[in-house]
Each structure stands twice: as C-alpha cells, then as structure tokens.
C-alpha positions in Angstrom: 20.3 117.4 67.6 22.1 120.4 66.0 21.2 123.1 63.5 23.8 123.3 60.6 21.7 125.0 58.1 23.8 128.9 58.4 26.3 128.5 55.9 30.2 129.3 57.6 29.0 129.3 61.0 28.9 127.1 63.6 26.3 124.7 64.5 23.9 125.2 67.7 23.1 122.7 69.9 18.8 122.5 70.0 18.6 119.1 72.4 21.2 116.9 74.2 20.5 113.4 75.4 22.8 112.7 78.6 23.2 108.8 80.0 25.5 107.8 82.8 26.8 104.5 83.8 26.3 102.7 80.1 27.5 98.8 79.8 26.6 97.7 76.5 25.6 98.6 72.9 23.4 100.0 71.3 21.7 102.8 73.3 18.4 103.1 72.5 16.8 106.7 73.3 14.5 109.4 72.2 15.3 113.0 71.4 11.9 115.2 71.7 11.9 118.0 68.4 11.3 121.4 69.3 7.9 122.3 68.0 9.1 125.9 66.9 11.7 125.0 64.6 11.5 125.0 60.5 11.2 121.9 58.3 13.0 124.4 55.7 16.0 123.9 57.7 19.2 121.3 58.0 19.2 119.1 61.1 21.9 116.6 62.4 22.6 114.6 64.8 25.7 113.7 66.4 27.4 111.2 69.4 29.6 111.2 71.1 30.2 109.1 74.0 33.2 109.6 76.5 34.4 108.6 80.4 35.6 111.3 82.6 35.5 113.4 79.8 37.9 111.8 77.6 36.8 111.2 74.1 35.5 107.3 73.6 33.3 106.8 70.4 31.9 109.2 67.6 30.1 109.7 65.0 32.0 110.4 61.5 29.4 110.3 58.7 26.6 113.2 58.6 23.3 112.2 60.4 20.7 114.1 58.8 17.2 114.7 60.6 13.8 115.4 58.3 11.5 117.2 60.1 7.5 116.2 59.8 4.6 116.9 61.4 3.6 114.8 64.0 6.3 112.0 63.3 7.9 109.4 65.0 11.5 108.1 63.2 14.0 105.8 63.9 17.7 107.1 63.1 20.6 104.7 63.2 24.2 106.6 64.4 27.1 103.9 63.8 29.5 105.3 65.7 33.6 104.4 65.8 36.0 103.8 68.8 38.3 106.8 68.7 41.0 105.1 70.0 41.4 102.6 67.3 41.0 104.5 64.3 44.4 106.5 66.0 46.1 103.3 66.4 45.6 102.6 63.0 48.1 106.1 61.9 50.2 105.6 64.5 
C-alpha cells in the first residue's frame, strides 16, 4: 500500500506484504491499514512479484484504496507477466 496523494513526488511505501515459495494463482492476503493515516488522502496498491529478484508479474492499471472506518474490502490486482508483454515489441 502506497501514498500517492503529494503531487510530483514520489510515492511512500505505508505496508508491504512479503510471501516466499508461491506455486499458483491467485494469492489471497490481507494488508492491515495504518490507523493514523487520512481518508482525505490517495491510496494504491501495487504487485509485483519476482524470483531472485528479477522482475516476473506486475501490476499496470492504478489500484485505488478508499479508506473507512472500521472496514473490511476486497481489492482485485490483475496482474501481467512481464516477460510476455516484452515479447510482444520485440
């Protein structure tokens, strides 16, 4: 989860979600919302997923987050392979 809402300036990282030794799709998982931060704001998420650090899958549309009080909510990320959107240009 990432705060976008300063206008040219980068995004900061609030919470990460970290798996290891993943075999299939989807990933189901739960991202805890820091209790300090504004509903005023703009919230995203993002994924990406990669093996020994190399790049894998990612997100490319914007993922937006509404913050509420005391709410659970379920947020799709379709994500692409990165390798085959290269091949496609290559």
């Amino acid at each position: 989860m990432q705060d976008g809402s300063l206008a040219d300036a980068p995004t900061t990282i609030l919470r990460v979600a970290e798996f290891s030794h993943l075999v299939a799709f989807p990933i189901f998982y739960e991202i805890e919302i820091p209790a300090d931060i504004s509903p005023a704001l703009s919230y995203s998420l993002l994924a990406r997923i990669t093996k020994d650090e190399k790049l894998l899958y990612t997100n490319e549309e914007y993922i937006s987050v509404q913050i509420q009080a005391d709410s659970s909510t379920k947020i799709d990320i379709p994500v692409i392979d990165v390798n085959l959107s290269l091949n496609i240009f290559i």
